[in-house]
TORTOR-8932 format. One record per residue (C-alpha): residue in one letter; x, y, z. Coordinates in Angstrom, 1 decimal, always signed. Each point is the difference from the previous one (the first is absolute). Example, Ala and Ser with C-alpha at 12.3 -4.5 7.8 and 13.67 -1.06 7.14 Angstrom:
residues 2
   aa       xx       yy       zz
    A    +12.3     -4.5     +7.8
    S     +1.4     +3.4     -0.7
***
This chain:
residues 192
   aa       xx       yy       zz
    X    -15.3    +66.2    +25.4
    X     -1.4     -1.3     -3.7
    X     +2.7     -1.4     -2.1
    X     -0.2     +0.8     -3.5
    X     -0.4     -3.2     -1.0
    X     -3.4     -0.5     +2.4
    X     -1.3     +3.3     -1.5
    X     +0.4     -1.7     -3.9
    X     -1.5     -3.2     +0.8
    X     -3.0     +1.6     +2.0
    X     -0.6     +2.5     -2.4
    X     +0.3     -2.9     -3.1
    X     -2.5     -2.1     +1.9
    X     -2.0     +3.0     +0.3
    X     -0.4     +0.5     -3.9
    X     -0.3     -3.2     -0.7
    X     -3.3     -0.3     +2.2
    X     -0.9     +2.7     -1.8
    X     +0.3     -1.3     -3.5
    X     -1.8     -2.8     +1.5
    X     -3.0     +2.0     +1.4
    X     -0.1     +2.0     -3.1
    X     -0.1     -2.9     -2.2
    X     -2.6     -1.7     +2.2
    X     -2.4     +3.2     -0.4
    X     +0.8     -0.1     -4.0
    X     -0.7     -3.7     -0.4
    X     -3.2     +0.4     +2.0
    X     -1.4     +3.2     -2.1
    X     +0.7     -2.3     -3.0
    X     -2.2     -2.7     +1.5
    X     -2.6     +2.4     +0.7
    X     -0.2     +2.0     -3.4
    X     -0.3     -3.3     -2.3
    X     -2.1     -1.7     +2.4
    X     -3.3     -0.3     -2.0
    X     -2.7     +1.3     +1.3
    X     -3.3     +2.5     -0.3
    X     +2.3     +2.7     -1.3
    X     +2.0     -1.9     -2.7
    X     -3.5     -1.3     -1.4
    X     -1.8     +3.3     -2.1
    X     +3.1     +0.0     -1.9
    X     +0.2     -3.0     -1.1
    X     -3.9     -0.3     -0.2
    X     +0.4     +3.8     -2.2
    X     +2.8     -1.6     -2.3
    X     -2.6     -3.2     -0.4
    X     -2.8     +2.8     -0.8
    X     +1.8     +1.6     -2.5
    X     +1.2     -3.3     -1.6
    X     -3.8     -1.1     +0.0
    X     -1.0     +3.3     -1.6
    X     +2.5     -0.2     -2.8
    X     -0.7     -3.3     -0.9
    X     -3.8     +0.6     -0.3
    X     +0.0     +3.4     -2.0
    X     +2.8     -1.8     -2.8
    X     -2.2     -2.9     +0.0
    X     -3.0     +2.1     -0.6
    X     -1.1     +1.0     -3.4
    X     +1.3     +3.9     -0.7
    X     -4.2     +1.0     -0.1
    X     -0.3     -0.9     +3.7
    X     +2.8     +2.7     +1.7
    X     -1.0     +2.0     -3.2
    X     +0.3     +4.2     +0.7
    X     -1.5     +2.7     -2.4
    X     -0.6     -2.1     -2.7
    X     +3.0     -0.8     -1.2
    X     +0.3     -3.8     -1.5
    X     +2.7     -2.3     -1.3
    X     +0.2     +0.5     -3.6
    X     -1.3     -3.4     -1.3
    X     +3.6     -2.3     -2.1
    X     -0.9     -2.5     -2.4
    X     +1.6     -2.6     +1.9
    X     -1.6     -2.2     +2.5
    X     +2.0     +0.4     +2.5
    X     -1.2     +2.9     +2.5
    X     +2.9     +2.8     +1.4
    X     +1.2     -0.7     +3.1
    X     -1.4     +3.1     +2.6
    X     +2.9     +0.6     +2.5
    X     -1.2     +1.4     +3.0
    X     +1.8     +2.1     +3.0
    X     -2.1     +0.6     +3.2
    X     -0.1     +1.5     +3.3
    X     -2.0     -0.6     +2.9
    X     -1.7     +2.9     +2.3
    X     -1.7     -2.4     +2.2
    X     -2.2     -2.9     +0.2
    X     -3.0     -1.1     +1.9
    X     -0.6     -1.0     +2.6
    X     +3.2     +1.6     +1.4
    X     +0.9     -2.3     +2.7
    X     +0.3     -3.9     -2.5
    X     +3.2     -1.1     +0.1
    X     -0.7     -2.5     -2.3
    X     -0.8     +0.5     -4.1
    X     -3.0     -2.4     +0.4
    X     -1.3     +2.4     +2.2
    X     +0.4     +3.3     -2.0
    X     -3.6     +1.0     -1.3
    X     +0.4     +2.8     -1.8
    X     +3.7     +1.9     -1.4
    X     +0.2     +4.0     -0.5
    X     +2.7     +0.8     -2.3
    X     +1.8     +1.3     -3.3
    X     +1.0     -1.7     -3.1
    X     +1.9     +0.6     -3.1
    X     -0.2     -2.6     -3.0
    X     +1.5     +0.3     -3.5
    X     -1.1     -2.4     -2.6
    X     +3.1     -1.3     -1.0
    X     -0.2     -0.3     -4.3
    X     +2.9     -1.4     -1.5
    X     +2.6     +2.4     -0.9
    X     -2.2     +3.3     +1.7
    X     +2.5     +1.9     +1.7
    X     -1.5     +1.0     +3.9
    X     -0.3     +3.4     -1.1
    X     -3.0     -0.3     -2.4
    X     -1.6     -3.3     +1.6
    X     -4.1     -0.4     +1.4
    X     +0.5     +1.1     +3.6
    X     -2.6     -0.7     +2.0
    X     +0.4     +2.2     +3.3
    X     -2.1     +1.1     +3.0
    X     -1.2     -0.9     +3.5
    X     -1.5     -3.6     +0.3
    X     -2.1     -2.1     +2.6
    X     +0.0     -3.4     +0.2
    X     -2.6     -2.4     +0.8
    X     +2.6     -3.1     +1.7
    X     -3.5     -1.8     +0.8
    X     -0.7     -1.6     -3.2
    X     +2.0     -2.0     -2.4
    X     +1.8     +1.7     -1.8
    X     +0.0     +3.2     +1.7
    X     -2.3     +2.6     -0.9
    X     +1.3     +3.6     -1.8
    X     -1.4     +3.3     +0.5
    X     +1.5     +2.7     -1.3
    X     -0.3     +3.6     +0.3
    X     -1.3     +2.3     -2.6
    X     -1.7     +3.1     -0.8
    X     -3.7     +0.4     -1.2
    X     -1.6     +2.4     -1.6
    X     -1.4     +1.5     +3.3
    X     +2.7     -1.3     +2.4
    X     +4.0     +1.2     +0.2
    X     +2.4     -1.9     +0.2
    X     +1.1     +0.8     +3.8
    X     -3.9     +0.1     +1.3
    X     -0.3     -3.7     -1.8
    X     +3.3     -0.9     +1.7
    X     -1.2     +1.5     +3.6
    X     -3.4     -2.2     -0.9
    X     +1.3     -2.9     -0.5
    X     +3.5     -0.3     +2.5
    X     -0.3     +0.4     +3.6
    X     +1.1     +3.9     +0.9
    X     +3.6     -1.4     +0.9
    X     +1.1     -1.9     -2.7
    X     -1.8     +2.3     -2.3
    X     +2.4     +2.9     +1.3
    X     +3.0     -2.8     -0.8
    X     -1.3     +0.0     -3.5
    X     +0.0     +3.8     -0.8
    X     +3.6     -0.1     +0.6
    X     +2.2     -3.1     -0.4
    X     -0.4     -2.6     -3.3
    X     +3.1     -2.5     +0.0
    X     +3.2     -0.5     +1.9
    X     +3.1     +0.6     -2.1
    X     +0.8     -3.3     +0.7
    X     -3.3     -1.7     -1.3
    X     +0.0     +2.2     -3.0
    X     +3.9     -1.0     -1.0
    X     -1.1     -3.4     +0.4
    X     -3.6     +0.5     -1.8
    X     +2.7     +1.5     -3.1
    X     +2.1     -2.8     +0.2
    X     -2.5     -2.9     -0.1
    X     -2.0     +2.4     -3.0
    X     +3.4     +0.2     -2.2
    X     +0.2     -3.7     +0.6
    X     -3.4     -1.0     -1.1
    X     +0.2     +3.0     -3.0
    X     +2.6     -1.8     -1.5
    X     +2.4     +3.1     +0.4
***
């Protein structure tokens, strides 16, 4: 016959070899999910895209990611407004880099305001639209996508995006998160 006290210790045993098969299997997953490796890499190389696409289009005079005429109204000082950019990447090509030295050619979507001291977000130059980027010369290339007078707007965009990222264009601009941030960093430079 099993004594009560045989019972308790087998059965403690028996959850404690549990616990420690269960936290064997946990520390393992761990291990696995931050090991780096082919699958960690587009994010960081898409967060290093967007950084490299930011940085070029507020270094770049206003005229060159310029959209339906609109200009920065010229101020008597010398110094030029800072353009504060927000962007989002559909893709990049070719598709299968992992590095950025590698990326050729960026399909995406940027908003800029032209951040003039004491101009409230609201009635800032925006400069908005779908945008390619040339990442083959130095500095990048902009393209941006406009209208003629013989072309919409959409067949332009199908022209000049590849058919999948031009379908990503017709329907998503900035993140919530990038455009929070693109308003913070504006307000900041605006003086506000």
């Amino acid at each position: 016959m099993i004594s009560r006290e045989s019972f308790a210790g087998w059965y403690r045993n028996r959850l404690v070899w549990v616990a420690v098969i269960l936290l064997a299997v946990s520390a393992g997953t761990v291990v696995l999910v931050n090991q780096a490796g082919p699958e960690a890499e587009p994010a960081d190389l898409q967060a290093q895209i967007m950084t490299r696409m930011r940085t070029t289009l507020e270094q770049a005079d206003p005229g060159q990611h310029n959209h339906a005429g609109h200009s920065v109204q010229q101020v008597a000082t010398e110094e030029k407004p800072a353009v504060i950019c927000g962007v989002r990447v559909y893709g990049y090509e070719p598709a299968e880099v992992t590095a950025l030295a590698d990326v050729q050619t960026v399909y995406g979507f940027h908003l800029c305001g032209v951040a003039e001291q004491k101009r409230p977000w609201d009635v800032a130059v925006k400069l908005a639209g779908p945008v390619i980027m040339d990442m083959s010369t130095e500095p990048p290339g902009i393209q941006v996508v406009e209208a003629t007078a013989d072309v919409m707007f959409v067949d332009r965009l199908r022209e000049m995006f590849p058919a999948k990222y031009a379908e990503l264009a017709l329907k998503e601009a900035l993140a919530d998160s990038e455009m929070a941030d693109q308003r913070r960093r504006y307000d900041a430079a605006a003086g506000l």
